[in-house]
C-alpha positions as CSV (number, residue, x, y, z in Angstrom):
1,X,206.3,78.2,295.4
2,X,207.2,78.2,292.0
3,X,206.3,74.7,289.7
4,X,207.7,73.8,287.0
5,X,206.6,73.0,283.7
6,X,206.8,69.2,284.1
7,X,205.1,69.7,286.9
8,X,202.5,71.6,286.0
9,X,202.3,69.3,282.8
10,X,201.4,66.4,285.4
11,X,199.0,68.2,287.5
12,X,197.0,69.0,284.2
13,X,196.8,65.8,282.3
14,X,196.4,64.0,286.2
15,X,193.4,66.7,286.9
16,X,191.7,65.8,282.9
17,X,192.3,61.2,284.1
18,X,190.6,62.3,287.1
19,X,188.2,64.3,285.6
20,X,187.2,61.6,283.1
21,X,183.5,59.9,282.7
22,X,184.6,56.4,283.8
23,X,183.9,53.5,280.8
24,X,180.2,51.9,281.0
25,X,180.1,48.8,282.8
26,X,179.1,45.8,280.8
27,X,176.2,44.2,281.5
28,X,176.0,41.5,284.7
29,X,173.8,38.4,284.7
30,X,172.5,38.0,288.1
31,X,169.5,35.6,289.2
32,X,166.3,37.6,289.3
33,X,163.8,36.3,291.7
34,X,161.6,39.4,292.4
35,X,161.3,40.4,288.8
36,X,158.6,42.5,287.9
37,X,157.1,43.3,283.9
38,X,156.3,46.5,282.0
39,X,153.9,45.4,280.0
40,X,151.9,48.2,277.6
41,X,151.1,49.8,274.3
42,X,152.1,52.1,272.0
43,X,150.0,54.7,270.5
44,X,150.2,57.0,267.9
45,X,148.9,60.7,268.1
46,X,148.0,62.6,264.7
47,X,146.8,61.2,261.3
48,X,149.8,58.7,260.1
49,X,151.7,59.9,256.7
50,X,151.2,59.0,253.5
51,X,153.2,56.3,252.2
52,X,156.5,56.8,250.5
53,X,156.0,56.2,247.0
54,X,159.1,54.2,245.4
55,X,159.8,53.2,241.7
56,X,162.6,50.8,241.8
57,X,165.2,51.6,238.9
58,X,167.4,49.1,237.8
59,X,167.1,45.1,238.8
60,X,163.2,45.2,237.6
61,X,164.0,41.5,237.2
62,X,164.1,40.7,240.9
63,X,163.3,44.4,242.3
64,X,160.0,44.7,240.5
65,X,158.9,47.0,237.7
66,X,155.9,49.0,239.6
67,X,155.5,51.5,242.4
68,X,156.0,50.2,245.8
69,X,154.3,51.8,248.7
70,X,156.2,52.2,251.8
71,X,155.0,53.2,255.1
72,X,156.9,54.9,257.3
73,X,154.7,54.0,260.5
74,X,152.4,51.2,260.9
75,X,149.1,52.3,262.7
76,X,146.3,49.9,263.1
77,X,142.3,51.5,263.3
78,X,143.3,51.8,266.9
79,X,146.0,54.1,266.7
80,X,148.1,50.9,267.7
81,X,152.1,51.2,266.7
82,X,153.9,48.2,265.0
83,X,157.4,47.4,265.3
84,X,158.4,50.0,267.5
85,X,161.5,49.3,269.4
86,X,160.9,49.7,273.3
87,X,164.0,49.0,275.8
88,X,165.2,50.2,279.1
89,X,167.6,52.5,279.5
90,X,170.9,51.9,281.5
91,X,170.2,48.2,283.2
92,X,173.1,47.3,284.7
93,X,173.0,44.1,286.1
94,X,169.7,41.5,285.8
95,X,168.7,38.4,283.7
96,X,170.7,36.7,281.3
97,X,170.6,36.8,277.8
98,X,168.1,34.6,275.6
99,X,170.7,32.0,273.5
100,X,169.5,33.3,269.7
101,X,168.6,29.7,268.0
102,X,170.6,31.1,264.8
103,X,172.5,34.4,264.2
104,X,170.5,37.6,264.5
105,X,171.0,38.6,260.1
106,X,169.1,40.6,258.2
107,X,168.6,39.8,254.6
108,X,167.6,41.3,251.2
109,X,164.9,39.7,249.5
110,X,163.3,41.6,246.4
111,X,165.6,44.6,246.9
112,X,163.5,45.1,250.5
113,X,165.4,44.3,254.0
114,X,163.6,41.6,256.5
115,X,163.1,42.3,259.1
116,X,162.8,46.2,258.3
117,X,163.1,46.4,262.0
118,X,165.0,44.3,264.7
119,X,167.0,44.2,268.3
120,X,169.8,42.4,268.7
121,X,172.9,42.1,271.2
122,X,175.9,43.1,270.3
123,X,177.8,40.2,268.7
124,X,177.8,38.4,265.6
125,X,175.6,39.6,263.0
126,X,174.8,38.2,259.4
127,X,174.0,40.1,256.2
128,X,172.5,37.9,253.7
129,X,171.9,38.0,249.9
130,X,168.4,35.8,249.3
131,X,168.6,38.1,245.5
132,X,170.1,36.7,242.4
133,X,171.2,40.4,241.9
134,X,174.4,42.6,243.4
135,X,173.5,43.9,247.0
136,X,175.9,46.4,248.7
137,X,175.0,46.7,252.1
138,X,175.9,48.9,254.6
139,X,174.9,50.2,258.0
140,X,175.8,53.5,259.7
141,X,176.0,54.7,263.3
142,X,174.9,58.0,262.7
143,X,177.6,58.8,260.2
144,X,180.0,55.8,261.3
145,X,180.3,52.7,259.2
146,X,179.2,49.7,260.9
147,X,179.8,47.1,258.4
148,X,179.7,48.0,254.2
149,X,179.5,44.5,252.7
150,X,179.0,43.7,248.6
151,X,176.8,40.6,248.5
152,X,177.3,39.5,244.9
153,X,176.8,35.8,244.6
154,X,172.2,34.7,245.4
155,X,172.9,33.0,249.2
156,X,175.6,34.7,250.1
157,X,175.8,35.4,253.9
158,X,179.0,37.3,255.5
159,X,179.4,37.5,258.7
160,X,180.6,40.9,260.8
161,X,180.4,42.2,264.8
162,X,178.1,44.6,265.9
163,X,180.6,46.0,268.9
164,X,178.4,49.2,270.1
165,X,175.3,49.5,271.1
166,X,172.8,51.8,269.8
167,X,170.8,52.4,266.4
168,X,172.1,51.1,262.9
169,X,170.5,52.3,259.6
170,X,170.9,49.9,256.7
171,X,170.9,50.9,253.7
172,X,171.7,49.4,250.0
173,X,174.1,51.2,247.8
174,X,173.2,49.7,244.7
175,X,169.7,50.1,245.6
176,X,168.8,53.8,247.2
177,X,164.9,52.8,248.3
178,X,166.1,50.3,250.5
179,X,166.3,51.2,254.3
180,X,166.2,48.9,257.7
181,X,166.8,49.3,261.1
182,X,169.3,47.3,263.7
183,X,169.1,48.1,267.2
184,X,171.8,47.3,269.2
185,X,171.0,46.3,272.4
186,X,173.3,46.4,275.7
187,X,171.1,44.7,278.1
188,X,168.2,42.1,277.4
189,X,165.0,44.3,278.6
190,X,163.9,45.5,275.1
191,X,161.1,44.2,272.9
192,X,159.2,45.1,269.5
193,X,155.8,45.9,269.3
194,X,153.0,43.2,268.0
195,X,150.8,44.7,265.3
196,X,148.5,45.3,268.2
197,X,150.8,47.5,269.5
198,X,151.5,45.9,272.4
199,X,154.9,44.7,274.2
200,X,156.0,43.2,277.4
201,X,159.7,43.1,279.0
202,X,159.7,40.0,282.0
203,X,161.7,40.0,284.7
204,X,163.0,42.9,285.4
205,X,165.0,43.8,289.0
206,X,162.6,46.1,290.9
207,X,163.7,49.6,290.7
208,X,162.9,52.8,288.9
209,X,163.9,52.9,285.0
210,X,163.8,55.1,282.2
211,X,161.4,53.5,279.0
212,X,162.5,54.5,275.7
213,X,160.1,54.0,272.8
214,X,161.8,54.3,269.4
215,X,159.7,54.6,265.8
216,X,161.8,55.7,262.6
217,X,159.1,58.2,261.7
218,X,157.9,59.2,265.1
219,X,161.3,59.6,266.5
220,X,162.1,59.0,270.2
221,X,160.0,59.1,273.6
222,X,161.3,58.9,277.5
223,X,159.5,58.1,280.2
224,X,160.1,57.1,283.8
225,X,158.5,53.4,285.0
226,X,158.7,52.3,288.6
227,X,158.7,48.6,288.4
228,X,157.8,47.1,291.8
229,X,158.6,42.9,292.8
230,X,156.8,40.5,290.9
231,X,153.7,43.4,289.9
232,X,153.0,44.1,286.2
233,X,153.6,47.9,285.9
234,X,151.3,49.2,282.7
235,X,152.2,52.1,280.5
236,X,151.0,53.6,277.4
237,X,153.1,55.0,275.0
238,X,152.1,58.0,272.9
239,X,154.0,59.0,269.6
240,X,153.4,61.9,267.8
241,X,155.3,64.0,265.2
């Protein structure tokens, strides 16, 4: 039997619909009962780098005059990892989100972002100019804009969305040094290491979970947690480069 080109047109573009990943699901607040924690610490492997070395060149005023030292991983005598993001991957349904007391922002005081590292959900996000300076700032997906705001006025806050989750780079275009880090989270099991190193995420549904540990110089790190009713599952975390 002999189809015609309609019909074959149909059978392709129904065969590429059905052979479509399906959209992820957002995130369902259920009541969690049973929850169990991963609670642990991250380590880092391997003498830490030296510190980037930054002269800042125009705005001395409010920027500074001298060299700044910037490191690009904080390790305590321990080997302990600050302000490493740690999350798990893919939670689909569990507790509900933690009502921010303000919106999450990040702000530019002294040419430098604060926090230089944070989670957020996605949702309302503020840039804010604490400088008496101009501030261009502008985060990236990878190579996607996420917002690219010009902060001219000393207290200027502007408000945009954060819509996808996953990592934003900040950077300054009027300044070049300056660098920070947003991730955007879709479920509420992430935290950010103490300067201890350590981290704990509560209540999670038990289950088996994938733990990623994310450091801007270390890079990335998987690894698979079984998290068991209301038990305390520990983990260490080792980065290296």
């Amino acid at each position: 039997m002999k189809l015609s080109r309609m019909a074959l047109a149909v059978l392709a573009v129904t065969a590429m619909v059905a052979s479509a990943p399906l959209p992820a699901q957002p995130y369902e607040a259920v009541a969690v009962s049973d929850g169990g924690a991963v609670k642990g610490k991250v380590l880092f492997q391997g003498s830490p780098p030296d510190k980037r070395k930054v002269i800042p060149t125009k705005d001395r005023e409010t920027c500074g005059s001298g060299v700044r030292e910037v490191d690009l991983i904080l390790v305590g005598p321990d080997k302990a990892v600050q302000d490493a993001v740690v999350y798990l991957k893919g939670v689909g349904k569990g507790k509900a989100w933690e009502k921010p007391s303000a919106i999450p922002h990040i702000d530019n005081v002294k040419c430098d972002f604060k926090p230089h590292v944070q989670v957020v959900p996605a949702g309302d996000f503020e840039i804010v100019n604490s400088d008496p300076v101009l501030h261009n700032t502008h985060g990236f997906y990878g190579k996607l804009t996420a917002f690219n705001v010009a902060l001219p006025n000393q207290d200027q806050r502007i408000k945009k969305q954060l819509k996808k989750p996953g990592l934003v780079r900040v950077e300054c275009d009027a300044h070049g040094w300056m660098l920070g880090w947003v991730y955007v989270a879709d479920n509420p099991y992430y935290a950010v290491t103490a300067k201890d190193g350590t981290f704990t995420i509560k209540d999670v549904p038990p289950g088996s979970y994938t733990l990623v540990t994310w450091q801007e110089y270390a890079g990335e790190v998987e690894i698979p947690v079984v998290v068991k009713a209301k038990e305390v599952m520990p983990v260490t975390v080792e980065l290296k480069k």
